[in-house]
N, C-alpha and C positions, 0 to 999 in steps of 0.2 A: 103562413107563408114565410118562408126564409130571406132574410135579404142576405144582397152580396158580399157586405161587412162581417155578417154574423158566419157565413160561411167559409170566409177566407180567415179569421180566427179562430174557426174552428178544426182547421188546416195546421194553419203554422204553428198550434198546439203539440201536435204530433209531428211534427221536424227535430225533434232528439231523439222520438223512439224511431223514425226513419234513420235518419244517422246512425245510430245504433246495429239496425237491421242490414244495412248499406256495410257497414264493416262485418258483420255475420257473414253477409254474402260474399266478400270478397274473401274471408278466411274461409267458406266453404268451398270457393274455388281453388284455392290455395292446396287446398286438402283431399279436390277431387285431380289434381294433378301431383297428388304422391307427395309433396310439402307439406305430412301434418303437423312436425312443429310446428312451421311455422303459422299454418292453421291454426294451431291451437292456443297459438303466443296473439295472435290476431286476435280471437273470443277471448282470451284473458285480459288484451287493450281494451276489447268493446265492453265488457263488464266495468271496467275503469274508469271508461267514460259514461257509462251509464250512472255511474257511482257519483263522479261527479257533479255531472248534467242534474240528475238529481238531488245534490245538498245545496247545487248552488240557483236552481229555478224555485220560484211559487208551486206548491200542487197543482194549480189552473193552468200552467205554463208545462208543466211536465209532460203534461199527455198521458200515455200507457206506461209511462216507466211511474207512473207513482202509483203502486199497490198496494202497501200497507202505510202507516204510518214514517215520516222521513229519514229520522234516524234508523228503523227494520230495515228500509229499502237501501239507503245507503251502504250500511252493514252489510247485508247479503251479499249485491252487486260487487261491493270491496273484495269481501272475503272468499266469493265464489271466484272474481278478478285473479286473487292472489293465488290461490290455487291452482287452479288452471294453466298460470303462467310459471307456477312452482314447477309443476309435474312437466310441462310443453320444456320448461331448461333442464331439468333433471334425468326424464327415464332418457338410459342409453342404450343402444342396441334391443332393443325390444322389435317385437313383431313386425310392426311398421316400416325397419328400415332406418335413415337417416333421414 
């Protein structure tokens, strides 16, 4: 049987990858009203923050954002971050509009 301690840390565990997901979704709303810079500038912030949330929690504190080992995960998150937010400031006049 679970008690109510063990379940509510098992909760606030996953309060960065919520956070995380919470800025996903608002840059996918972003993006379903025609803003996909800025969509896209949004999942390059959330990558960011996952980056960080990442180097700076425990594995046990991380929740789902910790995949592989912490330095991979940070790396990824960073580097997928950076890009995403490269291409969302760079392409212009492309398909999408403004």
């Amino acid at each position: 049987m679970h008690s109510p301690r063990r379940d509510r840390s098992a909760l606030l565990e996953q309060v960065p990858f919520l956070l995380v997901m919470l800025l996903v979704a608002i840059a996918g709303l972003r993006i379903l009203q025609y803003h996909w810079r800025q969509g896209a500038a949004i999942i390059g912030g959330a990558l960011l923050v996952a980056a960080i949330l990442r180097g700076v929690l425990p594995g046990v504190r991380a929740g789902l954002l910790a995949i592989r080992g912490r330095p991979v995960d940070v790396l990824s998150y960073a580097g997928l971050g950076v890009l995403i937010l490269f291409l969302a400031f760079t392409i212009a006049d492309g398909p999408f509009g403004s």
